[in-house]
C-alpha positions as CSV (number, residue, x, y, z in Angstrom):
1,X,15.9,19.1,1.0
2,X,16.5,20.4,-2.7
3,X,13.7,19.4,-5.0
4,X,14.6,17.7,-8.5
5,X,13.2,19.3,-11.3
6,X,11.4,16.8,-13.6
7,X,13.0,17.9,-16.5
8,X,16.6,16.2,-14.9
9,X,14.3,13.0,-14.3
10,X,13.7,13.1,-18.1
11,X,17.7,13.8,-18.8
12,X,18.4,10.7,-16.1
13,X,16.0,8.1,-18.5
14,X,18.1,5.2,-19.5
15,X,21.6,5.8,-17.7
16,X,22.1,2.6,-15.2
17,X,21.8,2.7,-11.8
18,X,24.7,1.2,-8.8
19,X,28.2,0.2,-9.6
20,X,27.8,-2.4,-12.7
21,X,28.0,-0.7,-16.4
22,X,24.8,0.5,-18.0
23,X,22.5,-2.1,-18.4
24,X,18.5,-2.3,-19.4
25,X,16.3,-3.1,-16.3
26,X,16.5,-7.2,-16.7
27,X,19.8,-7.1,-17.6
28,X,20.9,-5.4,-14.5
29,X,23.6,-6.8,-12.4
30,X,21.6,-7.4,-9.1
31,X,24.2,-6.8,-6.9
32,X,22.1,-4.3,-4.4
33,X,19.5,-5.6,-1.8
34,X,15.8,-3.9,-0.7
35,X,14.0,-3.6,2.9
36,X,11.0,-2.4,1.5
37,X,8.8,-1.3,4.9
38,X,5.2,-0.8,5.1
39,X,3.9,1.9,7.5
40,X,0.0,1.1,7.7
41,X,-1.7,4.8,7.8
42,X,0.8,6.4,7.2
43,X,0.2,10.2,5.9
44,X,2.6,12.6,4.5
45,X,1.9,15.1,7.3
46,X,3.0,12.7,10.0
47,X,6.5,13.6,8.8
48,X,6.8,16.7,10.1
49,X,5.6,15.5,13.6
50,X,7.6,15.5,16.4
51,X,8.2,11.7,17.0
52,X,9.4,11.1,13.1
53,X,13.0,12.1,13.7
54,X,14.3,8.5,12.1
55,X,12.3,8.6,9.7
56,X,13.4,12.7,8.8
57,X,16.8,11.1,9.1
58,X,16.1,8.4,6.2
59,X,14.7,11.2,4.2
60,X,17.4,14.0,4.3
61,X,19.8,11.2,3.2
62,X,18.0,10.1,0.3
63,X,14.6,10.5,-1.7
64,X,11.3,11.7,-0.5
65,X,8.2,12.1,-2.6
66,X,5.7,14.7,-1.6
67,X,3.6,11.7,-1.4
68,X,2.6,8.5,-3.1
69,X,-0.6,8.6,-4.9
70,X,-2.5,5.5,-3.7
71,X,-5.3,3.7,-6.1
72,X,-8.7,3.1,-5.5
73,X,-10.3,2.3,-3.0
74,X,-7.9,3.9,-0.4
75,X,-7.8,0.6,1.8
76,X,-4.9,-1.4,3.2
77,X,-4.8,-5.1,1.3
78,X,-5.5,-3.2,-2.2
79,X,-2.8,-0.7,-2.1
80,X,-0.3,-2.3,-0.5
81,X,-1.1,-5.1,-3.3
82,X,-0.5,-2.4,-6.0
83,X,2.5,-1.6,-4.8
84,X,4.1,-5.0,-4.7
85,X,2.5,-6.0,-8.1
86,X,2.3,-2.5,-10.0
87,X,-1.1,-3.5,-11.2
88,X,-4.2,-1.5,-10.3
89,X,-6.6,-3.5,-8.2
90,X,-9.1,-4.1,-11.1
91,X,-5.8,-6.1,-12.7
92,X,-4.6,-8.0,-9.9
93,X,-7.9,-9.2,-8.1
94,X,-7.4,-7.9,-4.3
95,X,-10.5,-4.9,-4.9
96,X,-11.0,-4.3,-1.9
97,X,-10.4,-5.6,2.0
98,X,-13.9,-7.1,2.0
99,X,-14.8,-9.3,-0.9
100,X,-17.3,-11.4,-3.2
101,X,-16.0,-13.5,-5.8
102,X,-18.8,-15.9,-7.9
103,X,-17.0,-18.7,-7.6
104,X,-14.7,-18.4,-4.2
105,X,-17.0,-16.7,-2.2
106,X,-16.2,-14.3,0.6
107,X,-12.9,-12.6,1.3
108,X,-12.6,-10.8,4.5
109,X,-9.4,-9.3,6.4
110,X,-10.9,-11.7,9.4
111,X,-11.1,-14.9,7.8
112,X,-7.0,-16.0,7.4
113,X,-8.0,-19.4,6.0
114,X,-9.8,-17.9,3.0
115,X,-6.8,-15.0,2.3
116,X,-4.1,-18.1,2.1
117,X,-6.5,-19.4,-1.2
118,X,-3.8,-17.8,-3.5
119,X,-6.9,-18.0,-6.4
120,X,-7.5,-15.1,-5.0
121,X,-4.1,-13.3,-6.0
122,X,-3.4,-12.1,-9.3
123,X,-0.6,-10.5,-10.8
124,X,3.0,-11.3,-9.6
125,X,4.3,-9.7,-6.6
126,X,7.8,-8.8,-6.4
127,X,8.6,-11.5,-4.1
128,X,7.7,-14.5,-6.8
129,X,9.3,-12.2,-9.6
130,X,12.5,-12.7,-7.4
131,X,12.5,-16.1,-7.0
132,X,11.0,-16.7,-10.1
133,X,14.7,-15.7,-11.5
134,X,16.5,-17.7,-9.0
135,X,17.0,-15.1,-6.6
136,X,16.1,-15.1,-2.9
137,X,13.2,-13.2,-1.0
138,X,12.2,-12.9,2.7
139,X,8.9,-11.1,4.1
140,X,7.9,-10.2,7.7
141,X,4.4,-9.9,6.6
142,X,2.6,-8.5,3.4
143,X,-0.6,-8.8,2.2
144,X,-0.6,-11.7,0.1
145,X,3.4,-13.4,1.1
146,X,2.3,-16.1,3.0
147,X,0.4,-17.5,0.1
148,X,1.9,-19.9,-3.0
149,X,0.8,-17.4,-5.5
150,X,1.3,-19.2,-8.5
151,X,2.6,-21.7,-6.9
152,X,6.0,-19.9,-5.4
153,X,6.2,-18.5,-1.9
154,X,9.0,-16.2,-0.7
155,X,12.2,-18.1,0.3
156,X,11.7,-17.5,3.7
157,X,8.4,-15.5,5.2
158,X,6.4,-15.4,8.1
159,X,2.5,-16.0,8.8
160,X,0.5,-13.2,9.7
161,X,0.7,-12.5,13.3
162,X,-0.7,-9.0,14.6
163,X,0.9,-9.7,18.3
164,X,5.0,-9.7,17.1
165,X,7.0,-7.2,18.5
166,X,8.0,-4.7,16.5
167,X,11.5,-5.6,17.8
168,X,11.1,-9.3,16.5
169,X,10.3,-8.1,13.0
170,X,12.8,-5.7,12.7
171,X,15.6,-8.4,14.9
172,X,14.5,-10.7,12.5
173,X,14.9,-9.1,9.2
174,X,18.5,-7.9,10.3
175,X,19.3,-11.7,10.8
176,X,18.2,-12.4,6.8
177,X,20.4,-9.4,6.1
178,X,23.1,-11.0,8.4
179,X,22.9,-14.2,6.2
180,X,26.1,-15.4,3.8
181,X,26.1,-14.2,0.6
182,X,24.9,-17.7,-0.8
183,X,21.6,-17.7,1.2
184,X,21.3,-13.9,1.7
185,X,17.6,-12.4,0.2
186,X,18.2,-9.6,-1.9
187,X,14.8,-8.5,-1.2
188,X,13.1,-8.2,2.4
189,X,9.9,-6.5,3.6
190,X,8.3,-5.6,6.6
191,X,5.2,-4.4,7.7
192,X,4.4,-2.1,11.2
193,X,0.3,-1.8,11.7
194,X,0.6,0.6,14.7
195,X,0.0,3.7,13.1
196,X,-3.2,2.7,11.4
197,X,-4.8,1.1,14.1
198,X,-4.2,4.4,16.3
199,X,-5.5,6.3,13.7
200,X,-8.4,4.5,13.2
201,X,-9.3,4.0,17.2
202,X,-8.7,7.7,18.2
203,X,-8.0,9.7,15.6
204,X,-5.4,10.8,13.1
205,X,-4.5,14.0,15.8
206,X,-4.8,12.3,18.7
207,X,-1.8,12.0,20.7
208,X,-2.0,8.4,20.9
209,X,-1.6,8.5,17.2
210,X,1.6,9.9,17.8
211,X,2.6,7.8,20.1
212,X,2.4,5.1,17.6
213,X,4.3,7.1,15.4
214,X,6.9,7.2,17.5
215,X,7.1,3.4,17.9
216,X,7.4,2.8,13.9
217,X,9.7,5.6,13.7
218,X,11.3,3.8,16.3
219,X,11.4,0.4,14.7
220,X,12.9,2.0,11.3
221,X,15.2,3.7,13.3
222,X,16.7,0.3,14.5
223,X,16.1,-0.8,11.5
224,X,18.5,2.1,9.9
225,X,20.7,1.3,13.1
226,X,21.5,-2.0,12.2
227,X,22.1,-2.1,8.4
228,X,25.1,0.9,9.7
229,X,26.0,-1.4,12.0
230,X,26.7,-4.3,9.9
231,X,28.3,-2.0,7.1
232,X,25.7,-3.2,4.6
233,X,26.7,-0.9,1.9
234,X,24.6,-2.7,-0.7
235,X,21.3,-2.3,1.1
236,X,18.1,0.4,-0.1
237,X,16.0,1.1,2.4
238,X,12.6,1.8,1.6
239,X,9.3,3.0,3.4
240,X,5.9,3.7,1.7
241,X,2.6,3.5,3.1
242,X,-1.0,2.6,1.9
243,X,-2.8,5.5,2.4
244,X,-3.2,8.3,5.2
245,X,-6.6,8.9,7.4
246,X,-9.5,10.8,7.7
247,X,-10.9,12.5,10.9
248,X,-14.5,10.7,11.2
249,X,-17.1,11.9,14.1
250,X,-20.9,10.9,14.9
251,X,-22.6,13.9,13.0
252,X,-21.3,12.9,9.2
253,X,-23.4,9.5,8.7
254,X,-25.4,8.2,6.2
255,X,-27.5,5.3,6.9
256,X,-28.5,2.9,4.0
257,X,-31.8,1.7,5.8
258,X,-33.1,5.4,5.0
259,X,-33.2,4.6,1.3
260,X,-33.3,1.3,0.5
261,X,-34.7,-1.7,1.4
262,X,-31.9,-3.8,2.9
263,X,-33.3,-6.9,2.4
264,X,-32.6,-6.3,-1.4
265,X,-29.1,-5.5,-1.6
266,X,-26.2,-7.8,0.0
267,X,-23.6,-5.1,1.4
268,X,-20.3,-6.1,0.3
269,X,-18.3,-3.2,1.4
270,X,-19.4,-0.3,4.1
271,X,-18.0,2.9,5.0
272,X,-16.0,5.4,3.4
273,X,-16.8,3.1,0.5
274,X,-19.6,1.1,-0.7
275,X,-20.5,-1.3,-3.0
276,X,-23.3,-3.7,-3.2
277,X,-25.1,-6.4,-4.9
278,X,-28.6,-6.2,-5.7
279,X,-30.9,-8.8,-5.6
280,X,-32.3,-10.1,-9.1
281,X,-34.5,-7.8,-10.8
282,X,-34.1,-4.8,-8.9
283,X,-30.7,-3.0,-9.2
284,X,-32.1,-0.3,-11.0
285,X,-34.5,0.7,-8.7
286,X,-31.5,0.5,-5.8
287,X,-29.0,2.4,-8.0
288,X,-31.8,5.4,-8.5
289,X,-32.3,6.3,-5.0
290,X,-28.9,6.1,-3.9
291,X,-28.4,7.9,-6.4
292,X,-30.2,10.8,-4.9
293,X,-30.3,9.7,-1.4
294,X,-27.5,12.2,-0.2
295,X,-25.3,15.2,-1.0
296,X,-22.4,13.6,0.6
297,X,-22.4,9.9,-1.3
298,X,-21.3,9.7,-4.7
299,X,-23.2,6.3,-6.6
300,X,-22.0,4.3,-9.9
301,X,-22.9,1.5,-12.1
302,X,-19.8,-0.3,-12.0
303,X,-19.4,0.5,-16.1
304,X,-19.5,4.1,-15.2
305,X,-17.5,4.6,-11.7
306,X,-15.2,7.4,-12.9
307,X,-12.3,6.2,-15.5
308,X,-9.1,7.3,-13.3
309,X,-10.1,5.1,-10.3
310,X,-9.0,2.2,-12.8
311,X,-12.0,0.1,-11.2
312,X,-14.8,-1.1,-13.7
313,X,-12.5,-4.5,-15.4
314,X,-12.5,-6.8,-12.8
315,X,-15.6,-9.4,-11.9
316,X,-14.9,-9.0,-8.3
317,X,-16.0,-5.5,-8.4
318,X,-19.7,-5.2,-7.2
319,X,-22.5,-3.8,-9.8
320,X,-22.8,-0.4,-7.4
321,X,-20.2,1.4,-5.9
322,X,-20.6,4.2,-3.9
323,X,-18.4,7.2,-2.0
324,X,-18.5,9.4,0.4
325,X,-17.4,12.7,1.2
326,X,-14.4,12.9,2.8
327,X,-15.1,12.5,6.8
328,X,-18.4,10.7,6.2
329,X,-19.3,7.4,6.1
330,X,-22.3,5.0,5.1
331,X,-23.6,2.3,7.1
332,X,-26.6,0.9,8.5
333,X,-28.3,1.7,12.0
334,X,-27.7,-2.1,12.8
335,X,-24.3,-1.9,12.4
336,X,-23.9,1.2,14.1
337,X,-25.9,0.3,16.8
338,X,-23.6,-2.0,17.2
339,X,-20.0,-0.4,17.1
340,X,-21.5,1.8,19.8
341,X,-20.8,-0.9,22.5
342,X,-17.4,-0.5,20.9
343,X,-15.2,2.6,20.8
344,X,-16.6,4.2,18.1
345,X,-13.9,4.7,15.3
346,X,-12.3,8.1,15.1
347,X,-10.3,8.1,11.6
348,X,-11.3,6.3,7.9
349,X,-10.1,5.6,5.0
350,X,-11.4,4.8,1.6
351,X,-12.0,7.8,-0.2
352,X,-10.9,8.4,-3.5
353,X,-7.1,9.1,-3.9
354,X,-6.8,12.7,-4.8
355,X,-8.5,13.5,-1.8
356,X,-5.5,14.9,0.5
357,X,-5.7,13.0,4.0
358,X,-5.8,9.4,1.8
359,X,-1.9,10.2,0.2
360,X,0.8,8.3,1.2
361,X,4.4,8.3,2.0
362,X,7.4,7.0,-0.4
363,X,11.2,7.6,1.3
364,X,14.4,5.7,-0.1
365,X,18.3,5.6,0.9
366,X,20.7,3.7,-0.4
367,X,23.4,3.1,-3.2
368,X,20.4,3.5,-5.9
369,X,18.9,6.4,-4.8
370,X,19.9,10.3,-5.0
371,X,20.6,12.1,-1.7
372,X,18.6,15.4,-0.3
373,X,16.0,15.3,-2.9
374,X,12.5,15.8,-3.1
375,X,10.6,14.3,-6.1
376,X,7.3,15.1,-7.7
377,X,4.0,13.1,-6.5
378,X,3.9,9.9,-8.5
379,X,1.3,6.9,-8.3
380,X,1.8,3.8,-6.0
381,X,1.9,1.4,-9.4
382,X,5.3,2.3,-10.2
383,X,6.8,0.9,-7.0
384,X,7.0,-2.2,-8.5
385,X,9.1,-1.5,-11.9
386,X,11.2,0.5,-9.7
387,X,12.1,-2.7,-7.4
388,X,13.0,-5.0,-10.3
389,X,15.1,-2.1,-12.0
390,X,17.2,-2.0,-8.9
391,X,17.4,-6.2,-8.0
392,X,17.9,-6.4,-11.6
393,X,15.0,-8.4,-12.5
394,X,12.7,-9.0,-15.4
395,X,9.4,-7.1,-14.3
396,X,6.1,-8.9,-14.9
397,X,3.1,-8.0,-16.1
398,X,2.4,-4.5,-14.5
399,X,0.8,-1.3,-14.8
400,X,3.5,1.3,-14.2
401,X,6.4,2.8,-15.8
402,X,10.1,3.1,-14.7
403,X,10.3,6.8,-16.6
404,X,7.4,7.9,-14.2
405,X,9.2,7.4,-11.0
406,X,13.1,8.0,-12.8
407,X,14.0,11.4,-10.9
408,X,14.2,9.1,-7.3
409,X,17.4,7.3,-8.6
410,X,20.8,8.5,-8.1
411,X,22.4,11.7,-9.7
412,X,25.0,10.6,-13.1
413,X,27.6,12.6,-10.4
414,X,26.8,10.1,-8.0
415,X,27.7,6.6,-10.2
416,X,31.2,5.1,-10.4
């Protein structure tokens, strides 16, 4: 695949993308449709692995990134939030997968009754901005599209539901396609865990980690299948992922109890990443000997975690964060005294994003996208400006920019 020089992304800023004349990004005629699919765990290097041939397919017909920066922390509900709002997680609320709000209480990814409370959702995900402006959407799962955030849903969606068939999601998102034009979504997503859950539970090298590559690849593959099929000229297909994995093992463990006294500290978060709330009176004392408790854990005052993990604004955040190396994690002996009647987990995530196993994937085909390319890295925020430029929709409230992510649209050649 040739790689665009970003000097032709700058020269391709405001020319109009798809058949319609030039238009500004609300104004656009939204005559194109978008299957944006979610592959949990997926990194950049899984690409190049033997059972991605679909997904090699999708990406020597159009646009591939290096990889898609995610934001901080590297975990699944925040960045795949980000991308579907374009707001960093200290704007739009979901900080982490576990958390502590003052007035709602506990969030966890366990706990489906709580994650449906949509006061728990800020921003606008692309989904409302659609049918905000009268247009339809339909999601297979996403975090946060089951819930009335701000009081819209999608037009049609499904609840969360781990045990469907890949087959069903991907059978039933060709059906929405299938639909007449008057009740047709022009934006769809779908979301495949299988990747993630491999990676975490063996290993991001283990061959049953590719063997659930080979089922999503096999999943976009029908997918790709059916949209040829059905001739649907109109349709963009596009894949990104949250983050990629870690290799973890036994030997790189730091245990919490060995510092602090546990009883003065509630642990919010554990892992890769930490973050707690101390107890009146004594966060200082906590935050000093974390602080030098280990080589491998990095430890913040929330005003002071570092300013291009975009994470100090929101009152979700707790007052200490911490993070590890990459490969280690932090816990306590109870808990992993505990996970060792389990199958201990293999691969984590969590780290900060420029570390090189947490990058992520972005691939696109269709009418608004180039063909053979490879783009510059660019940050997961942008994802979201990009959508509304090609549905033609007025963005909301984000954090990205539609000039960062330009070079992934189609060539001037390549316009009627």
């Amino acid at each position: 695949m040739k790689r665009l020089p970003l000097w032709l992304g700058w020269l391709l800023l405001g020319c109009a993308v798809g058949g319609e004349p030039a238009k500004t990004s609300a104004g656009q005629a939204a005559s194109q449709t978008v299957v944006l699919v979610a592959l949990d765990g997926f990194h950049p290097s899984y690409l190049d692995r033997p059972p991605s041939r679909h997904l090699r397919r999708l990406a020597e017909g159009g646009v591939r990134a290096r990889w898609l920066a995610p934001v901080f922390p590297t975990l699944t509900f925040p960045n795949f939030y980000s991308i579907v709002t374009g707001l960093y997680p200290e704007h739009h609320g979901i900080v982490s997968n576990t958390m502590k709000d003052p007035r709602l209480g506990k969030f966890t990814l366990r706990d489906r009754r709580v994650q449906r409370d949509p006061r728990w959702w800020g921003g606008e995900p692309i989904w409302v901005t659609a049918v905000r402006q009268g247009k339809r959407a339909a999601t297979f799962f996403w975090p946060g599209s089951d819930v009335a955030i701000a009081g819209v849903r999608p037009t049609y969606y499904k609840q969360f539901d781990p045990s469907v068939p890949n087959s069903e999601r991907v059978r039933q998102v060709l059906e929405w396609l299938s639909l007449p034009p008057d009740r047709a979504p022009i934006l769809l997503t779908l979301y495949l865990g299988d990747v993630d859950q491999a990676g975490h539970e063996f290993g991001p090298m283990a061959p049953e980690t590719d063997s659930a590559i080979a089922r999503v690849d096999s999943a976009v593959g029908a997918l790709m299948a059916g949209i040829e099929k059905r001739r649907l000229d109109r349709v963009n297909l596009i894949v990104v992922s949250d983050h990629g994995m870690a290799e973890l093992d036994s030997s790189r463990v730091m245990y919490l109890d060995d510092y602090i006294d546990l009883a003065s500290v509630e642990i919010v978060d554990r892992g890769p990443f930490l973050s707690l709330i101390p107890r009146m009176g004594v966060q200082e004392v906590v935050y000093q000997r974390l602080r030098q408790a280990h080589p491998r854990l990095q430890v913040y005052r929330k005003p002071e975690v570092p300013a291009p993990y975009h994470y100090r604004e929101h009152p979700r955040i707790p007052p200490i964060i911490g993070v590890a190396d990459e490969g280690w994690i932090v816990t306590t002996r109870s808990a992993m005294a505990f996970s060792g009647n389990q199958r201990p987990a293999r691969g984590g995530h969590g780290y900060p994003p420029d570390v090189v196993t947490m990058r992520a994937i972005f691939l696109a085909r269709g009418p608004a996208f180039g063909s053979n390319i490879v783009v510059e890295p660019f940050q997961s925020i942008h994802v979201y400006v990009l959508l509304a430029h090609v549905l033609g929709l007025e963005p909301g409230r984000n954090d990205g920019a539609l000039d960062s992510i330009y070079p992934v649209l189609a060539e001037p050649s390549k316009r009627p």
